[in-house]
C-alpha positions as CSV (number, residue, x, y, z in Angstrom):
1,X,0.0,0.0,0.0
2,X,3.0,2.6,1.0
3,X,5.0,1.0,-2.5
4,X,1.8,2.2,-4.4
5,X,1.7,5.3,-2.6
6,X,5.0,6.6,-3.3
7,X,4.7,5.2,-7.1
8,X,1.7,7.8,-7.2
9,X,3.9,10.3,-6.0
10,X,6.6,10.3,-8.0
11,X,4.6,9.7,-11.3
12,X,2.8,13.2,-10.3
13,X,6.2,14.8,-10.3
14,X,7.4,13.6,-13.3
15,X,3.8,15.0,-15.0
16,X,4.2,17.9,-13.1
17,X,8.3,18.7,-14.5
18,X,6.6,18.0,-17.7
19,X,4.4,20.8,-17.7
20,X,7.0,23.4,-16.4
21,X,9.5,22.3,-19.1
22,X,6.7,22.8,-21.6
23,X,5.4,26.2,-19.9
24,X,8.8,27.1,-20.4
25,X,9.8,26.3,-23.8
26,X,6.5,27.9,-24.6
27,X,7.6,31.3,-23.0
28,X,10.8,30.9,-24.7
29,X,9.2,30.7,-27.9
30,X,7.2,33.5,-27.7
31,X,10.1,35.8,-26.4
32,X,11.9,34.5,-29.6
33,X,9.0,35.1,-32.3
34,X,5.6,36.4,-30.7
35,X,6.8,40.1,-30.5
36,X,8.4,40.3,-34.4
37,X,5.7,38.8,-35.7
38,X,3.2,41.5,-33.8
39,X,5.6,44.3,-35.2
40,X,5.9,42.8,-38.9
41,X,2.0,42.9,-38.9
42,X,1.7,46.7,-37.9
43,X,4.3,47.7,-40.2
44,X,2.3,46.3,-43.2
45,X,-1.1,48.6,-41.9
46,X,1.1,51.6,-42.5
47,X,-0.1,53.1,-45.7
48,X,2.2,54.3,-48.3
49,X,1.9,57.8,-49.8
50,X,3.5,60.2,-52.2
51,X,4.9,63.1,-51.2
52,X,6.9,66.5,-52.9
53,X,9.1,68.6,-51.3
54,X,8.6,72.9,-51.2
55,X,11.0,73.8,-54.0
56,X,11.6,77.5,-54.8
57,X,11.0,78.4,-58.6
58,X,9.8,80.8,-61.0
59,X,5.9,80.7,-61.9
60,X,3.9,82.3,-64.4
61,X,0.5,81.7,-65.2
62,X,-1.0,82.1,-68.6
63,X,-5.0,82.3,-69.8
64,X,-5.8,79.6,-72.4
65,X,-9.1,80.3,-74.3
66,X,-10.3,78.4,-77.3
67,X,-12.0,80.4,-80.1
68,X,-13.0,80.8,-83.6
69,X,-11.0,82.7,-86.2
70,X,-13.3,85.1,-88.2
71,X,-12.9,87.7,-91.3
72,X,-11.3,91.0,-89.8
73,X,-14.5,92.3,-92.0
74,X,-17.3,90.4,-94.0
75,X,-19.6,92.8,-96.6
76,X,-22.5,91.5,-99.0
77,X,-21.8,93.5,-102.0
78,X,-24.8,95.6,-103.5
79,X,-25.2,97.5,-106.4
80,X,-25.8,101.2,-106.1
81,X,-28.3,100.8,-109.0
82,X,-30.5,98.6,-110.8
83,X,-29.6,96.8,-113.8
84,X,-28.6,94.0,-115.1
85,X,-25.0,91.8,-115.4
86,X,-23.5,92.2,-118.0
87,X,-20.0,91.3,-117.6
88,X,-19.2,89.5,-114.6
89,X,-15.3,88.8,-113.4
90,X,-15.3,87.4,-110.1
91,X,-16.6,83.6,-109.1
92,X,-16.4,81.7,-105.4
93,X,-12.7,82.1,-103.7
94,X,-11.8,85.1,-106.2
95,X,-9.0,86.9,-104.4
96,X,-9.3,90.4,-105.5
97,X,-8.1,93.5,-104.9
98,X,-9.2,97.2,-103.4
99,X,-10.8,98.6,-106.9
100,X,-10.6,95.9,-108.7
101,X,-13.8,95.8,-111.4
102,X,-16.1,92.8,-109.9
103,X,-19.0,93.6,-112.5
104,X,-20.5,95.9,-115.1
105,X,-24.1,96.3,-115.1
106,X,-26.2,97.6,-118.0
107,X,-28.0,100.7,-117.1
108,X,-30.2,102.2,-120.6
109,X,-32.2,104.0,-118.8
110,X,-29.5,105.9,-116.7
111,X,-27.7,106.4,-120.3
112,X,-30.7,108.2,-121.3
113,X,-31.1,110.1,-118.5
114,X,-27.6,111.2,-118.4
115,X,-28.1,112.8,-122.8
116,X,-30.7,114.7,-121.0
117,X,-29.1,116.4,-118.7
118,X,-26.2,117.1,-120.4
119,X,-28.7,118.9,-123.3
120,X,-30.6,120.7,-120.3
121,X,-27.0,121.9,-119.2
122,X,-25.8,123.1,-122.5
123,X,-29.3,124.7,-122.9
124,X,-28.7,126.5,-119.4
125,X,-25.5,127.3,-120.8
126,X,-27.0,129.3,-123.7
127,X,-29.4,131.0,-121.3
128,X,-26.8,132.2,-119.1
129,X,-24.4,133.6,-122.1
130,X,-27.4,135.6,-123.2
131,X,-28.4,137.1,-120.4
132,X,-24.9,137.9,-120.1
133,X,-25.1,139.8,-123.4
134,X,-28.4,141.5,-122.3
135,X,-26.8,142.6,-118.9
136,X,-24.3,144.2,-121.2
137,X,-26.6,146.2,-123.2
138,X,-28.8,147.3,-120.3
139,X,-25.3,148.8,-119.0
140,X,-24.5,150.5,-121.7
141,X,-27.9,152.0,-122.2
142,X,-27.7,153.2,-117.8
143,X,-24.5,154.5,-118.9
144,X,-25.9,156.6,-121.7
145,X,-28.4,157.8,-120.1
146,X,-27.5,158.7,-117.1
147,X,-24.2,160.3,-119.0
148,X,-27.4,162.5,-120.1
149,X,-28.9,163.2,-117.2
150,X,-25.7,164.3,-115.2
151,X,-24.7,166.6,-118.4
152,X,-27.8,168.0,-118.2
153,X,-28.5,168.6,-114.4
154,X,-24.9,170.6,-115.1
155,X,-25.8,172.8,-117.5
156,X,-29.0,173.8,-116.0
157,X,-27.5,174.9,-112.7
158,X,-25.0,177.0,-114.6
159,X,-27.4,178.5,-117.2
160,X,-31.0,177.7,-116.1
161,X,-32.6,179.6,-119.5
162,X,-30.2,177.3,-121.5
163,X,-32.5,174.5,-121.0
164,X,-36.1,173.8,-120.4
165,X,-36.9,171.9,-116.9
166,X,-38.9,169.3,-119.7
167,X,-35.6,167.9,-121.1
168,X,-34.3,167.5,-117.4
169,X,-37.1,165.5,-115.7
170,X,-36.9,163.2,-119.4
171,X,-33.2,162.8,-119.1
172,X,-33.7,161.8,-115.5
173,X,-36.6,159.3,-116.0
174,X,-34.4,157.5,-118.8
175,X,-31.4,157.5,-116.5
176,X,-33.6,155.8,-113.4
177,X,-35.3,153.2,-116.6
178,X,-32.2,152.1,-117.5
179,X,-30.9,151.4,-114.3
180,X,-34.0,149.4,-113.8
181,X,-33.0,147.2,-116.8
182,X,-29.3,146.9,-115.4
183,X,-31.0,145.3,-112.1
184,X,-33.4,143.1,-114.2
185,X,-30.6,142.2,-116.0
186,X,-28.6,140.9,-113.2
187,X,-31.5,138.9,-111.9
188,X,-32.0,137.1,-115.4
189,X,-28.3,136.3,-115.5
190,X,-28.6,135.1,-112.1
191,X,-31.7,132.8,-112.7
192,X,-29.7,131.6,-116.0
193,X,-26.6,130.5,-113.8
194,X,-29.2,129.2,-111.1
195,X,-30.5,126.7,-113.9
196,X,-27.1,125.6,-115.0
197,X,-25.8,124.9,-111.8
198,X,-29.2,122.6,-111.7
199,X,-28.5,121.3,-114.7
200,X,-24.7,120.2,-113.9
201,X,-25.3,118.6,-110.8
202,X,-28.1,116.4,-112.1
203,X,-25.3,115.6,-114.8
204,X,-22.9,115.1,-112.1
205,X,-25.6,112.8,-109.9
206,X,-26.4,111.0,-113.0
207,X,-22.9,110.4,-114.3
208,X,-21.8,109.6,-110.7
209,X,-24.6,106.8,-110.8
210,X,-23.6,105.3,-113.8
211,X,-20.2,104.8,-112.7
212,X,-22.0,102.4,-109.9
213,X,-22.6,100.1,-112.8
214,X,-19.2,99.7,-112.4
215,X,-18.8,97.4,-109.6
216,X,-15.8,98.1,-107.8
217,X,-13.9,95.8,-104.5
218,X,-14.2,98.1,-101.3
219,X,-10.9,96.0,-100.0
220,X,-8.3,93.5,-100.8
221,X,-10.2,90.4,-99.8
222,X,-11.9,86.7,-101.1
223,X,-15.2,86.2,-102.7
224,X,-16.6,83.8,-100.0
225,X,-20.0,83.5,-101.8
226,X,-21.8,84.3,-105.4
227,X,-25.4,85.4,-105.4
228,X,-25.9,86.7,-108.7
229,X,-24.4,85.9,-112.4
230,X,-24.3,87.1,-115.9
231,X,-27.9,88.4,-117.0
232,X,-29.2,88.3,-113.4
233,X,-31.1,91.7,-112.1
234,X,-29.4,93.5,-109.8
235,X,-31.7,95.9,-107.3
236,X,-30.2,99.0,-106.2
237,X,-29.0,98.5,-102.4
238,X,-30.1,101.6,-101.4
239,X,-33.4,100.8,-99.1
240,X,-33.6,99.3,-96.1
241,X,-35.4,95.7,-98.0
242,X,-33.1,92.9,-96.0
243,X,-34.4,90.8,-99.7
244,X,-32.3,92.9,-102.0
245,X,-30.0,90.5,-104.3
246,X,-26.4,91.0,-103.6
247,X,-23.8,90.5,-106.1
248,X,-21.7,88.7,-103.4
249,X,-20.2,88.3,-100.1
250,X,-16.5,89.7,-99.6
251,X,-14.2,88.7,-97.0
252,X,-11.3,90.3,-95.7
253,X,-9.1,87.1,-94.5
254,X,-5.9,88.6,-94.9
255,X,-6.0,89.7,-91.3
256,X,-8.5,87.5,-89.2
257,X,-9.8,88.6,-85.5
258,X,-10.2,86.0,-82.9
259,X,-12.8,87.0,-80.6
260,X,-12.0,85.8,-76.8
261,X,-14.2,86.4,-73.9
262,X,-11.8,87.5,-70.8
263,X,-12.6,86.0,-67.3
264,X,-13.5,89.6,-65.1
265,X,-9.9,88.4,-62.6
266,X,-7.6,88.4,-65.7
267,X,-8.9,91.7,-67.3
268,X,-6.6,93.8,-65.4
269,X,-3.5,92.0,-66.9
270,X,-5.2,91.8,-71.0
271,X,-3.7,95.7,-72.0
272,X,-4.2,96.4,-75.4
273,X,-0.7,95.8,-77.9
274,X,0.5,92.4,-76.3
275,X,1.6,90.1,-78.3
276,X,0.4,86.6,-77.7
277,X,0.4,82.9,-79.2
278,X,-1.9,81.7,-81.1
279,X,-2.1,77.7,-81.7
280,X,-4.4,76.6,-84.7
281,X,-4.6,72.6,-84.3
282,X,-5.5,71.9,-87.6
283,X,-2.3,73.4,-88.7
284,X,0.1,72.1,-85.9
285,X,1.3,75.4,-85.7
286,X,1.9,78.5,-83.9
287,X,1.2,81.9,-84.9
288,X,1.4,85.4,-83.4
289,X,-1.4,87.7,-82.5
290,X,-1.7,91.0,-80.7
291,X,-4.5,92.1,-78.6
292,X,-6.1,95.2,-81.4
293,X,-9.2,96.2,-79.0
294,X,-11.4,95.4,-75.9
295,X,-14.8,96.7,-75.1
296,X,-13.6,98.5,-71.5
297,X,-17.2,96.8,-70.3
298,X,-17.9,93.4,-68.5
299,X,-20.8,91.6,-69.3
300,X,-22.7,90.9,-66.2
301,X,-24.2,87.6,-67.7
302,X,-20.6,85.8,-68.1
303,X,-18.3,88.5,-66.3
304,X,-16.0,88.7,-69.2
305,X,-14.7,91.0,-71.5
306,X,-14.8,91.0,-74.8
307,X,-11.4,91.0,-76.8
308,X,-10.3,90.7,-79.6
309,X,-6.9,89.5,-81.4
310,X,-5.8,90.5,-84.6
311,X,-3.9,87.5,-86.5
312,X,-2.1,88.4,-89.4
313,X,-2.8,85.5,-92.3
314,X,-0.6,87.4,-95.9
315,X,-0.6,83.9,-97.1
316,X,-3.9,82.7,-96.8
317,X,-2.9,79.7,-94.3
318,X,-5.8,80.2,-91.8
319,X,-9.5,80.4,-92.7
320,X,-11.8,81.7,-91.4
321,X,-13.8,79.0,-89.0
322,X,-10.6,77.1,-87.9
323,X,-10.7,76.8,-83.9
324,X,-7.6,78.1,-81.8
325,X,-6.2,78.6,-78.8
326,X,-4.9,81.8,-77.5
327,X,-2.4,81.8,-74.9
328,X,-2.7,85.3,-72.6
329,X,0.6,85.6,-70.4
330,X,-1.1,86.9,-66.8
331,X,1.7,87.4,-64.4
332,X,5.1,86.2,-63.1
333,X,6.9,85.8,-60.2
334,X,10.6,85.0,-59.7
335,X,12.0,82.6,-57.0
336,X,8.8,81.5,-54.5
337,X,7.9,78.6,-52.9
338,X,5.5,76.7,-55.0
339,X,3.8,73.1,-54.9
340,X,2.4,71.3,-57.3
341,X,-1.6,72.3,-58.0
342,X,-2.8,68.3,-56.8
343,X,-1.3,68.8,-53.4
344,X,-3.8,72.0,-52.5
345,X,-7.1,71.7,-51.4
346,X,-8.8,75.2,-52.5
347,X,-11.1,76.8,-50.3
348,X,-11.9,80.4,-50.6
349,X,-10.4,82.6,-53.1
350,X,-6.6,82.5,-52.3
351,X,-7.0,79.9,-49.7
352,X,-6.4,76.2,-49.6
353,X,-5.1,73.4,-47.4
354,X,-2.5,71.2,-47.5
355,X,-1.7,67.3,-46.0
356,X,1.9,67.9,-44.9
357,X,4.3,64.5,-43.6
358,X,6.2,66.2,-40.5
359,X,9.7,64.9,-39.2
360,X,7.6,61.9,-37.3
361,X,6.3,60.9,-40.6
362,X,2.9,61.8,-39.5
363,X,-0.2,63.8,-41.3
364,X,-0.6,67.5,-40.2
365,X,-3.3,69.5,-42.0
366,X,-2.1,72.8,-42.7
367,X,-4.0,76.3,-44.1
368,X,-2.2,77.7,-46.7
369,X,-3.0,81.5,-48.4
370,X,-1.5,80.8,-52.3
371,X,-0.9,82.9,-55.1
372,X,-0.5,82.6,-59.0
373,X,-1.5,79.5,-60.2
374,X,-1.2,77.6,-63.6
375,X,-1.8,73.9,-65.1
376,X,0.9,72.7,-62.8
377,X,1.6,74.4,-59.8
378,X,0.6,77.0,-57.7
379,X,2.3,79.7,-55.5
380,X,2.6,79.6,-51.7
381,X,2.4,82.6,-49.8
382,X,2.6,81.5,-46.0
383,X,1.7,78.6,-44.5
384,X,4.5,76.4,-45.9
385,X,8.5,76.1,-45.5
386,X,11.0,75.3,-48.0
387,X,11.4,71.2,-48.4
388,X,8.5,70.5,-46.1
389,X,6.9,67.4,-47.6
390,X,3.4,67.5,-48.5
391,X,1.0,64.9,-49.8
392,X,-0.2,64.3,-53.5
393,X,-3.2,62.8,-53.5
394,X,-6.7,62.7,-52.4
395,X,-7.1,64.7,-48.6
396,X,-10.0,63.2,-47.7
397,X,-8.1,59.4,-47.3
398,X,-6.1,60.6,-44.6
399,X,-6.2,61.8,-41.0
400,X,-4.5,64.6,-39.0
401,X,-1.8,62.4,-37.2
402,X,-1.8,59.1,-39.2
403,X,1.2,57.1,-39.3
404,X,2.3,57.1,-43.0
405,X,5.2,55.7,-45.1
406,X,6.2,58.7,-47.4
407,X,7.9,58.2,-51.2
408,X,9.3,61.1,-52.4
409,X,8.2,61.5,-56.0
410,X,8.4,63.8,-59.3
411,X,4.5,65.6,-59.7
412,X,5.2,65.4,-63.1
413,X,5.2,61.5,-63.7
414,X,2.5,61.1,-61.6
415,X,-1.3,61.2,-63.3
C-alpha cells in the first residue's frame, strides 16, 4: 500500500516537471517570435503615400481660351443701282483687290437720263451767255443815259434859261429806266446761272450713278460666296429691303480677328498691344497675334470682356472657321515657394489646405494662403516652408496624425 503510494507520488512529479519544461519552452518561444511577428503585422497597416518637397522656382500663369477665327471684316456687296449683269469677273474664292472691277451692269435708262441732262445743261449754258449779253446792253444804255442826265443837271445849274426843266425830268426818267434794266438784268443772269448749276449737278448725280454700274472691290479680300451671275437683275441696295439681291459676299481674311471672352480676374492683366500665341490645331502650328481692342465693359451675364486679337494671315494659311487657342501671359513671379496644383485643397479665393508629412512621418493638416496658379503648380504665400513634404493625393483618405510611409516623388510623372 505505501509502495503504491509513493509510485503515485513520483509519477505526479514527473507530470508535473513535464508541464513546467513545456510552460517554459512555450515562454521561450514566444520571447523569440511572438513580438516580431506583432511588429511585422503593424508595419504592413502603415499606408504608403506620395509626397513632394517645397521647391523655390519661377511661376507664371497664362490664360488659355479656345475660339473661332473670323474675317477681320465680312460685306454682302450691292449694287448702287438697278440693272442687269453684263459682264461678270469674279466667281467663289476670287481673291481680289481694293478697286478691282467685280462687274459691269447695263444701265439704258440711266444712259438716257444722263443725254438729257447734259442737253438741259448746255441749254442752261445758252441761257446764261445771253443774259450775259443783255446785262451788257442794259449797261451800256444806264451809262448813256445817265451820262445824259448828269450833263444835263450841269448845265442847268450853270445856265438855267439854256434849258427847259422838260428835257431835265426826261433825261432823269431815262437815267432811273435804264438802271432798272441793269437790275433786271442781273437777276435774269442770275436765274440763268441758277439753272445751270441745276442742270450740272443732275449731270454730275447722273454720271456719278452710272459709274456704280461699275462694280468696284471696297478692300483687298476673297469672294466667299456668289449670289448673282451674268444676265441676273441687280436691285439697287439703297433701301432698307433685308431681300435685296447682292452681287456677293466679300471677305477680308488677310487679317483675321479671334474674338476671346476675358474672365472679369484676368482683365486687369489683358492691356491692349501684347503680343500673344496663337495655336491653330489643324495646322500644328503657332502663330502670333496681338490684342487690337477690348470693349472696357464686362458683361454681367458671363463676367468677361470681350477681346479681340488681330492674327495676321498674308498667305492665306488660316481660314476663317478654324478653332484656336490663344495663350494670354497673366503674371510672373521670380524665385517663391511653390507646390504642385494636386497637393492644395482650395477653399476660398486664395485659400487652400495642404496634408503635410512632419519629421515623425505623420499627417498634419495645414492652411495655406496661395498665389498665381497655372496647369501645374501653384504659388505659396505662407503657411509652408522650403522642403516641407506635403502629400499628392486625395485629402479626404487621410487623417491629422496618421502614421504614414512617405515616397518622395516627381508631380510630373504622376497622373
Amino acid at each position: 500500500m505505501v509502495a503504491q503510494t509513493n509510485q503515485r507520488d513520483r509519477g505526479t512529479r514527473w507530470v508535473c516537471a513535464g508541464l513546467a519544461s513545456a510552460i517554459l519552452v512555450t515562454g521561450w518561444c514566444s520571447g523569440c517570435g511572438g513580438v516580431p511577428k506583432a511588429n511585422a503585422s503593424s508595419t504592413a497597416d502603415v499606408p504608403h503615400v506620395a509626397v513632394v518637397p517645397v521647391k523655390r522656382q519661377n511661376i507664371s500663369s497664362t490664360l488659355e481660351i479656345d475660339s473661332e477665327l473670323e474675317p477681320f471684316q465680312e460685306i454682302p456687296v450691292y449694287a448702287k443701282v438697278s440693272g442687269y449683269i453684263e459682264k461678270l469677273n469674279i466667281d467663289w474664292g476670287t481673291h481680289v483687290r481694293r478697286g478691282q472691277l467685280l462687274a459691269v451692269l447695263d444701265v439704258p435708262e440711266l444712259q438716257q437720263q444722263i443725254e438729257e441732262d447734259k442737253a438741259s445743261m448746255n441749254r442752261s449754258d445758252q441761257d446764261v451767255a445771253r443774259a450775259q449779253e443783255e446785262l451788257k446792253g442794259a449797261e451800256s444804255a444806264y451809262k448813256v443815259a445817265h451820262l445824259t442826265y448828269t450833263r444835263l443837271a450841269g448845265v442847268q445849274k450853270t445856265q438855267p434859261d439854256l434849258i427847259s426843266q422838260e428835257d431835265i425830268d426826261e433825261a432823269q426818267g431815262k437815267d432811273l429806266q435804264t438802271d432798272a434794266g441793269v437790275s433786271a438784268a442781273k437777276d435774269s443772269l442770275a436765274a440763268s446761272q441758277q439753272e445751270l448749276a441745276a442742270a450740272k449737278a443732275a449731270l454730275d448725280k447722273d454720271t456719278a450713278l452710272f459709274d456704280y454700274s461699275n462694280i468696284t472691290a471696297p478692300f483687298d479680300g476673297v469672294v466667299t460666296e456668289m449670289d448673282a451671275y451674268t444676265g441676273a437683275l441687280l436691285p439697287a441696295g439703297t433701301s432698307s429691303n433685308k431681300g435685296d439681291l447682292p452681287l456677293c459676299h466679300l471677305s477680308q481674311n488677310d487679317l483675321l480677328r479671334l474674338v476671346i471672352p476675358v474672365p472679369e480676374r484676368a482683365v486687369p492683366d489683358v492691356p491692349v498691344g501684347r503680343m500673344v500665341s496663337v495655336q491653330v490645331s489643324t495646322t500644328e502650328k503657332s502663330f502670333q497675334g496681338k490684342i487690337a481692342r477690348v470693349s472696357d465693359q464686362i458683361d454681367l451675364d458671363t463676367r468677361t470682356m470681350h477681346t479681340e486679337v488681330d492674327v495676321p494671315n498674308p498667305n492665306y494659311t488660316l481660314v476663317p472657321g478654324m478653332y484656336a487657342t490663344v495663350e494670354i501671359p497673366l503674371q510672373t513671379q521670380d524665385n517663391v515657394l511653390v507646390v504642385p496644383t494636386q497637393t492644395v485643397q482650395s477653399s476660398a479665393e486664395g485659400q487652400g489646405t495642404v496634408l503635410v508629412v512632419d519629421s515623425d512621418n505623420k499627417i498634419e493638416k495645414r492652411d495655406v494662403t496661395t498665389g498665381i496658379q497655372n496647369a501645374a503648380n501653384v504659388q505659396i504665400l505662407s503657411g509652408l516652408k522650403e522642403n516641407e513634404r506635403v502629400l499628392l493625393g486625395e485629402q479626404s483618405q487621410y487623417k491629422s496624425g496618421e502614421l504614414v510611409n512617405p515616397e518622395v516623388v516627381n508631380a510630373s510623372e504622376v497622373e
